[in-house]
C-alpha positions as CSV (number, residue, x, y, z in Angstrom):
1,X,10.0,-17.2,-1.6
2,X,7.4,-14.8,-0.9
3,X,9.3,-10.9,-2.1
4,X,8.4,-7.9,-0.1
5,X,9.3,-4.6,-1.9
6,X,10.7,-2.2,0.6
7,X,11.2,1.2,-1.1
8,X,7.3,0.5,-2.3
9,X,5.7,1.2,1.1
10,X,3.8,4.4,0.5
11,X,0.9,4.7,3.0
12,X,-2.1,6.4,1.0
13,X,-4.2,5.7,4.2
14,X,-2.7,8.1,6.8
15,X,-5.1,11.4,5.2
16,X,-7.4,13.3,8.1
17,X,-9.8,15.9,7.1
18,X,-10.3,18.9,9.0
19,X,-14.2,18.8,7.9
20,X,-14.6,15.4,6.6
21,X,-18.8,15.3,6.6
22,X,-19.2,17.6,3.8
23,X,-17.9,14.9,1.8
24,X,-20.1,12.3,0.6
25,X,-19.6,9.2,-2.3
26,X,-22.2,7.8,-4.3
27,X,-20.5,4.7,-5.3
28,X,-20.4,2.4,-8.1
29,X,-23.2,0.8,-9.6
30,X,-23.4,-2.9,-11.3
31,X,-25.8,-2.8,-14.2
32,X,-29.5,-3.7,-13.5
33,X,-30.2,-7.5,-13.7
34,X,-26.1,-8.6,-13.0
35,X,-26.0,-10.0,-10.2
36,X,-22.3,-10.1,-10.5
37,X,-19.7,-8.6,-11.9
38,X,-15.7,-9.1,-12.3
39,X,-13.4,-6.2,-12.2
40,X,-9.4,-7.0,-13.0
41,X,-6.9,-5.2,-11.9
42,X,-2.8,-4.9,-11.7
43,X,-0.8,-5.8,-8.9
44,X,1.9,-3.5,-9.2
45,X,4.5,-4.0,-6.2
46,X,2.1,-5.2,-3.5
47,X,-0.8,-2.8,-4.8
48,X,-4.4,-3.1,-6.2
49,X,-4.2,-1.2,-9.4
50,X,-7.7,-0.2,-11.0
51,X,-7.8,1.3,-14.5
52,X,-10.7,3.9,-14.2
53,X,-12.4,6.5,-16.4
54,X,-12.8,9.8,-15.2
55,X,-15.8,11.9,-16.2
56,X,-16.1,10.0,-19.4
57,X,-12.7,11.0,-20.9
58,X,-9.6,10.0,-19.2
59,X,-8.7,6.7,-18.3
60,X,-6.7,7.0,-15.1
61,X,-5.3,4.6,-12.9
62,X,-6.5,4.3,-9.3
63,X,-5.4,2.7,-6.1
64,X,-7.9,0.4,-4.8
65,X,-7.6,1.4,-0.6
66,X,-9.3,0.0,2.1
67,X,-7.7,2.5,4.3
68,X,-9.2,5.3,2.3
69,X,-11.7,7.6,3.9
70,X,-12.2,9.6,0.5
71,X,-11.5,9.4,-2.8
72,X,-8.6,11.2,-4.0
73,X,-7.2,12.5,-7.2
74,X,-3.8,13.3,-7.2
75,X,-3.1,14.7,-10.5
76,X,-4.8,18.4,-10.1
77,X,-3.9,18.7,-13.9
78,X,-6.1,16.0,-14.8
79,X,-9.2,17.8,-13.1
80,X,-7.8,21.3,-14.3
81,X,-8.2,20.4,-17.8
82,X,-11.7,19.3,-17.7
83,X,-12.4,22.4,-16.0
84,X,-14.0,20.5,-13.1
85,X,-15.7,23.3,-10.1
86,X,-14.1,22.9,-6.9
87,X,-16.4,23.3,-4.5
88,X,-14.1,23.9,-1.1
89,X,-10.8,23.8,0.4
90,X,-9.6,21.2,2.6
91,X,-7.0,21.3,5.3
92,X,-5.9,17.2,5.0
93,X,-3.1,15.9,7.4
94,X,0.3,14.2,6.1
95,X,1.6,10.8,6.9
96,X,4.1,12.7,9.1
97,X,0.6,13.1,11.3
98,X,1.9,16.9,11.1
99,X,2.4,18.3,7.9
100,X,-1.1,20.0,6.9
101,X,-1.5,19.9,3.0
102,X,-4.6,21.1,0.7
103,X,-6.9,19.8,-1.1
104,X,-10.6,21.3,-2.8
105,X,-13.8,19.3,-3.0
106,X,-15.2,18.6,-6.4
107,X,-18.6,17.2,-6.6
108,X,-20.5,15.1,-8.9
109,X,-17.6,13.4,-11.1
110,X,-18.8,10.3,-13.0
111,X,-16.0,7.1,-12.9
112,X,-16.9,4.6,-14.8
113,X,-15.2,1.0,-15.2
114,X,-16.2,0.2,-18.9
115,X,-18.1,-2.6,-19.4
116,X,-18.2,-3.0,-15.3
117,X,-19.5,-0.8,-13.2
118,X,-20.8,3.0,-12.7
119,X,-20.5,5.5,-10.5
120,X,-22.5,8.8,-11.6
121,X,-22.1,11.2,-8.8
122,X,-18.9,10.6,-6.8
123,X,-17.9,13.4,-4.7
124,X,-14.2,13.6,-4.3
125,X,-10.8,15.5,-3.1
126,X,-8.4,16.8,-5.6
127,X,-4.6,17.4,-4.0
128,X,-3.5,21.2,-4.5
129,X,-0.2,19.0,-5.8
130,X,0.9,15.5,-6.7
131,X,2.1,14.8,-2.9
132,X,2.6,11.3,-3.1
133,X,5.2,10.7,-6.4
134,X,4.4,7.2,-6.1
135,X,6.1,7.0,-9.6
136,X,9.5,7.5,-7.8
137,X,8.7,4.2,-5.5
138,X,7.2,1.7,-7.9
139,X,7.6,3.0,-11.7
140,X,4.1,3.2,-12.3
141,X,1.9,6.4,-13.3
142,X,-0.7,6.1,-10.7
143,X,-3.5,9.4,-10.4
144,X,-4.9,8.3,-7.2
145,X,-6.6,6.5,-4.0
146,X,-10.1,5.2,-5.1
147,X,-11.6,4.2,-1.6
148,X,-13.1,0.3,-1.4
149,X,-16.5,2.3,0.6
150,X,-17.3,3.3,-3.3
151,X,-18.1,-0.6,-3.4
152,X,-19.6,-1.0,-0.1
153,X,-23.3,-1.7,-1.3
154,X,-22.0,-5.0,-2.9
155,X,-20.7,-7.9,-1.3
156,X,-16.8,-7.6,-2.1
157,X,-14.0,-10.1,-3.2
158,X,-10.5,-9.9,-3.6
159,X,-8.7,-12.9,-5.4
160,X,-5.0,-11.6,-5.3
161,X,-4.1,-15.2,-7.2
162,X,-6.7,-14.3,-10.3
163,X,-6.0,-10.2,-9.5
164,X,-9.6,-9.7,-9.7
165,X,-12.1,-7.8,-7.6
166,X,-16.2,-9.8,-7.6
167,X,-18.7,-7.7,-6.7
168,X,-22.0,-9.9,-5.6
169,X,-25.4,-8.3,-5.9
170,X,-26.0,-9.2,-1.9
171,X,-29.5,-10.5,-1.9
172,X,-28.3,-12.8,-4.2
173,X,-24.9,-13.7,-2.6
174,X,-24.4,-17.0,-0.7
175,X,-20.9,-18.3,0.3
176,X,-20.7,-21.8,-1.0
177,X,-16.7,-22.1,-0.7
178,X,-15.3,-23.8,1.9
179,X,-12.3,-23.0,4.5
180,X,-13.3,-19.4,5.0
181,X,-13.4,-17.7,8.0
182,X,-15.3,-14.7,9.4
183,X,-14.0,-11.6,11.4
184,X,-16.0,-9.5,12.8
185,X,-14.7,-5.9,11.9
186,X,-15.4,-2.2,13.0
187,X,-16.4,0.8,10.0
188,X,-15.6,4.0,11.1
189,X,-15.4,6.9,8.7
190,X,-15.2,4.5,5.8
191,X,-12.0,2.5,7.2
192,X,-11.8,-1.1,8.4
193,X,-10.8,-2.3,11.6
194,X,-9.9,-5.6,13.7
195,X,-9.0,-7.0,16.2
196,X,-6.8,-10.0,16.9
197,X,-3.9,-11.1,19.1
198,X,0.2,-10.3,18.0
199,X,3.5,-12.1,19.4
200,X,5.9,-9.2,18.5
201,X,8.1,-11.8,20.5
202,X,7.5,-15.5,20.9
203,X,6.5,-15.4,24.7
204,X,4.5,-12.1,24.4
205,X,1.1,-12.1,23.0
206,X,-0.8,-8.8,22.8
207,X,-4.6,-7.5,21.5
208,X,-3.7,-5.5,18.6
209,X,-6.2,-3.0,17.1
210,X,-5.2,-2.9,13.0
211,X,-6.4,-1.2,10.0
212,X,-7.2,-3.6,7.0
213,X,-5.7,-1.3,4.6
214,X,-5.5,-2.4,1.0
215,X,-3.4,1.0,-0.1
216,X,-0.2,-0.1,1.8
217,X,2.1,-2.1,0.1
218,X,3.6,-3.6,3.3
219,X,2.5,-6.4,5.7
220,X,2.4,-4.7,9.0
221,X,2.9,-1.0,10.0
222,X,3.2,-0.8,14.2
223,X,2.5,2.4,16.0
224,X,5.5,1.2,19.0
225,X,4.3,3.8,21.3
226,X,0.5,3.0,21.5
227,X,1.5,0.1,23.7
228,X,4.8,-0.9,25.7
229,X,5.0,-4.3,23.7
230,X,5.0,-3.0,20.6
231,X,8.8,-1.6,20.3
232,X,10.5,-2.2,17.6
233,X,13.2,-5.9,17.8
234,X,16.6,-5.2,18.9
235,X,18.0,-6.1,15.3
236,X,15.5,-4.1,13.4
237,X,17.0,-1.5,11.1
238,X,16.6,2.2,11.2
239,X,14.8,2.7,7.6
240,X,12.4,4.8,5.3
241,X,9.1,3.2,6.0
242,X,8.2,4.7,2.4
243,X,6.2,7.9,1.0
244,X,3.4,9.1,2.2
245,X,1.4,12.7,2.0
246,X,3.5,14.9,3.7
247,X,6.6,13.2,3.4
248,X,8.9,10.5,4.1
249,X,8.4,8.3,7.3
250,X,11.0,7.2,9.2
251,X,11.2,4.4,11.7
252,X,12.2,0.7,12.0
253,X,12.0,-2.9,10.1
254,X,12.1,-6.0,11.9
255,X,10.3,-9.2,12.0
256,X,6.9,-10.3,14.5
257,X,6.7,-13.5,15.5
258,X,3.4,-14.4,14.9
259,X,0.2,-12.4,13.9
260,X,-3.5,-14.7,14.4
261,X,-6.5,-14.2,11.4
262,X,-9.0,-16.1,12.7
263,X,-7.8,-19.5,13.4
264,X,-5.0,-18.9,10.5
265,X,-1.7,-17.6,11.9
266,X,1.7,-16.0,9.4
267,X,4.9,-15.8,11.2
268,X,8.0,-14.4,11.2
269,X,6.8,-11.0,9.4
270,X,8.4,-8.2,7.8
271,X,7.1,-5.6,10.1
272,X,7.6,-1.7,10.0
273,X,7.7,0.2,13.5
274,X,7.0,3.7,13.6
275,X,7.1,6.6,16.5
276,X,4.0,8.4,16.3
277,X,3.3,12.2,17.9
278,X,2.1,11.2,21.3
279,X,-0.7,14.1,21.1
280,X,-2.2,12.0,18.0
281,X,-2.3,8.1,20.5
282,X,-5.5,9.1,22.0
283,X,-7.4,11.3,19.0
284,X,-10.3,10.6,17.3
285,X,-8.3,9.9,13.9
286,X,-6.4,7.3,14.9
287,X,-9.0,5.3,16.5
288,X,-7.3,4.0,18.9
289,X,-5.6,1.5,16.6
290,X,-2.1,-0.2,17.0
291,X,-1.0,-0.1,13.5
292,X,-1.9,-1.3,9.8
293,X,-1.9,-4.8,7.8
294,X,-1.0,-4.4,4.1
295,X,-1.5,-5.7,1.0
296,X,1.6,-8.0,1.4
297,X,-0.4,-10.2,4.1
298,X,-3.3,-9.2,2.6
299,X,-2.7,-11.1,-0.3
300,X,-2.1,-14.7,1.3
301,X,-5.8,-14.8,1.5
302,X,-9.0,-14.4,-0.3
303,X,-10.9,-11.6,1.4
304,X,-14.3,-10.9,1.3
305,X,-15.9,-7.7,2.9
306,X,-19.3,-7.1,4.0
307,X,-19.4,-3.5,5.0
308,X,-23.2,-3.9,6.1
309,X,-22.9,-6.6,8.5
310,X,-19.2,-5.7,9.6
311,X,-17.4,-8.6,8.4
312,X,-14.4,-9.8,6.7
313,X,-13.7,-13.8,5.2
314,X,-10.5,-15.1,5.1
315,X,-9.4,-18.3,3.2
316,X,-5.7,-19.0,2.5
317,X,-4.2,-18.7,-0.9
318,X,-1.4,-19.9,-2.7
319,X,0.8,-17.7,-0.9
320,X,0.2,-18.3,2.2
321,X,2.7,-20.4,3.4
322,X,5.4,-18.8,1.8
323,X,8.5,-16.9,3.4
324,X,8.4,-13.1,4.1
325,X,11.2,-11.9,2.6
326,X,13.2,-8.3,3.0
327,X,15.9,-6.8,0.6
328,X,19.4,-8.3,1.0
329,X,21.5,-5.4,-0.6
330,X,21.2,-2.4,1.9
331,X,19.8,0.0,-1.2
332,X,16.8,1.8,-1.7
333,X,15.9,2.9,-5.2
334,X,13.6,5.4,-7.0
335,X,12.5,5.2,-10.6
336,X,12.7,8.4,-12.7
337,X,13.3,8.9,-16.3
338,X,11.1,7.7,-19.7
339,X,9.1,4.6,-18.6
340,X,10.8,4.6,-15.0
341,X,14.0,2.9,-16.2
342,X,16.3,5.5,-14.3
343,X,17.3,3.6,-11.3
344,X,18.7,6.3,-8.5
345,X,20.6,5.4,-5.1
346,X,18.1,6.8,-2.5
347,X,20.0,5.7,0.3
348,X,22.7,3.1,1.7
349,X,21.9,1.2,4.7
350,X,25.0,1.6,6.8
351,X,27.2,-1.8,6.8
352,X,24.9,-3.4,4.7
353,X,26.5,-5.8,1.5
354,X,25.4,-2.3,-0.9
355,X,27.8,0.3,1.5
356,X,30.4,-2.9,1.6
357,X,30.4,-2.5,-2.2
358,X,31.0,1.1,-2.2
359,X,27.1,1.8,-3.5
360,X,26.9,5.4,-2.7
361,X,23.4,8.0,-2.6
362,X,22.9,8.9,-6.1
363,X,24.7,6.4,-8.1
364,X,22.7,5.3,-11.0
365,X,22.4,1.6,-11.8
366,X,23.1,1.3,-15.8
367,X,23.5,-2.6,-15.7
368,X,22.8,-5.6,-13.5
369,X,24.1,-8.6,-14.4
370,X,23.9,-9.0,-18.2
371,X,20.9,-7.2,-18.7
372,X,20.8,-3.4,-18.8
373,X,18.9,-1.6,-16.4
374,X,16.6,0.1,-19.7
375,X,15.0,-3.2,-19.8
376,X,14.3,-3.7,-16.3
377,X,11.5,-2.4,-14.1
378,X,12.2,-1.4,-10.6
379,X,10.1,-4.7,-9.6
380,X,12.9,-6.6,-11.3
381,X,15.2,-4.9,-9.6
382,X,13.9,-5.6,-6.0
383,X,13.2,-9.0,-6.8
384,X,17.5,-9.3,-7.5
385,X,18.1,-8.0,-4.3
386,X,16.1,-10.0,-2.5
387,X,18.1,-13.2,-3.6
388,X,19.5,-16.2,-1.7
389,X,22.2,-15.2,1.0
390,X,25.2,-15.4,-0.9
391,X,24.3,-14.8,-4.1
392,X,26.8,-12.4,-5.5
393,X,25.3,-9.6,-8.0
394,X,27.4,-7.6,-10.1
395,X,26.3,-4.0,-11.0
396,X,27.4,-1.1,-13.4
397,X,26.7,2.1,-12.0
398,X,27.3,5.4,-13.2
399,X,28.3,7.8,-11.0
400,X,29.8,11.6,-11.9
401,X,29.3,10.8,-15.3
402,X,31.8,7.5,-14.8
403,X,30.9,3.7,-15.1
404,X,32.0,1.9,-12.4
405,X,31.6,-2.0,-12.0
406,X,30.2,-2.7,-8.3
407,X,29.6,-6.4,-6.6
408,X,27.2,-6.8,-4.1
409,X,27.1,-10.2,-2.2
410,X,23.5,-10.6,-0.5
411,X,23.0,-11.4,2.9
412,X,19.9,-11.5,5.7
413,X,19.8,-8.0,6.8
414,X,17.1,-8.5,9.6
């Protein structure tokens, strides 16, 4: 079965800039006479995970985004120490769509993918403070968004089966694979957009506009208010989408019936469905997109992007038939602690199997099972929970400095 992390859906992608055209990128450079190049990365709980070196010192580790306007560093300290110039402040928008937050221009900072790729004179944004604590949501140290536009002069692949990123020199590049299919996509301020049609219901079919957004660790996000047949299921569940700059977003999980890429179609989909500000439906940020499609669709296909010719491929991966499933226990957890092996109760979904269990907001979960929680990564974790209906899992938690011996039996929450 095909697992869907749902404490893991932060949404790097929702960041506006008050005065965006000051900021310019470079991007990355293959080394003359390649006419290809292969650059690996982790997939960390539905995320593209690139290992990067900043300014010739630190390696850092950087979320590969699609949905990313800008570069973005989120660990200040990093640039602080390397007594990097910030150029300007910046007024950037929260996931919330309200909450304004800072961040300063700095100019001129060299990444560098060893061995790989250069990029001599990226121009970036550096968060006042570490707003997204992605650590908390999926146990990994991550310093921030890289933005895919840093790539655009090369023809780009993504082979979430090999977790590599190709980059094809593209006078060179032919596509001599079959069983891809081409979209035709919109660019606007470095972000990807397409169209296509959505049954959020079988009988119901409506022209979405979606964000191909590679920093979202989710299948689909839904804006329910940008059009009347987008509203959220009857059985969906009132939930924390995830984290996101600004804060925590709030809305609904359900499933859509059917979502069409180009001739392919995935059904039955884990699906978030969130209440936006009207005031933001009709503004230039947005758009005039419906929603998002993450990394956890995403990754049933090979994709290929063309940014110059405003097109995306599509062939079906090993995944791609597999089931969508959502979390079967009712908890949400954040990682804390040395190596993110502190496992805290976020939340309880209300008369889900966890509450049944008498799981309670800020329990800690010492033990599941036989093995101990020390040697388990909040992946792991997830991956429990999301177990066959029925399957009975027996925790230890600790809670008020007392071990108490919990069993949770799974069931189909949406």
């Amino acid at each position: 079965m095909y697992q869907l992390s749902k404490t893991v859906c932060l949404l790097f992608l929702l960041i506006s800039l008050v005065v965006s055209p000051a900021v310019a990128q470079g991007g990355f450079f293959i080394k003359d006479g390649q006419r290809q190049v292969e650059i690996p990365f982790e997939y960390t709980n539905n995320f593209i995970i690139i290992t990067v070196l900043f300014n010739g010192v630190f390696p850092l580790k950087f979320i590969f985004d699609t949905g990313a306007e800008h570069t973005i560093l989120s660990k200040r300290e990093v640039s602080d120490l390397l007594r990097v110039t910030y150029e300007r402040e910046f007024r950037v928008t929260g996931s919330d769509l309200k909450t304004e937050l800072i961040a300063y221009l700095a100019r001129q900072i060299r990444f560098d993918i060893p061995d790989k790729v250069t990029a001599p004179r990226e121009d970036i944004l550096v968060l006042q403070d570490d707003y997204f604590r992605f650590e908390e949501y999926a146990g990994v140290n991550v310093h921030g968004i890289l933005s895919a536009n840093a790539f655009s002069r090369y023809m780009i692949r993504i082979n979430y089966d090999r977790k590599v990123i190709t980059l094809y020199d593209r006078e060179s590049y032919k596509l001599r694979e079959q069983g891809f299919v081409a979209l035709p996509i919109e660019i606007y301020r470095n972000k990807l957009y397409l169209r296509t049609d959505m049954f959020v219901q079988r009988d119901s079919m409506v022209v979405v506009k979606l964000l191909v957004d590679t920093g979202a660790g989710l299948p689909l996000l839904l804006f329910s208010n940008t059009h009347e047949m987008l509203h959220a299921p009857e059985n969906a569940l009132p939930t924390n989408i995830g984290m996101g700059l600004g804060g925590y977003l709030e809305g609904f999980t359900g499933r859509v019936a059917k979502l069409n890429l180009g001739g392919f179609s995935e059904n039955n989909i884990v699906s978030y469905f969130q209440t936006i500000d009207s005031a933001m439906i009709n503004s230039e940020y947005l758009n005039g997109r419906n929603g998002l499609i993450g990394n956890t669709l995403l990754g049933r296909f090979t994709v290929i992007i063309d940014y110059q010719n405003a097109k995306i491929w599509l062939k079906p991966s090993r995944n791609f038939k597999k089931e969508f499933v959502y979390d079967r226990s009712g908890i949400n957890l954040i990682a804390s602690g040395a190596g993110f092996r502190t496992f805290n109760v976020q939340s309880v979904l209300p008369g889900s199997p966890a509450e049944e269990a008498d799981i309670r907001r800020g329990d800690v979960i010492v033990r599941v099972g036989l093995a101990p929680a020390a040697i388990l990564s909040l992946g792991d974790l997830q991956r429990i929970f999301q177990k066959k209906p029925g399957k009975k899992v027996t925790v230890i938690i600790k809670r008020n400095g007392k071990r108490m011996k919990k069993k949770i039996v799974l069931r189909d929450l949406i």
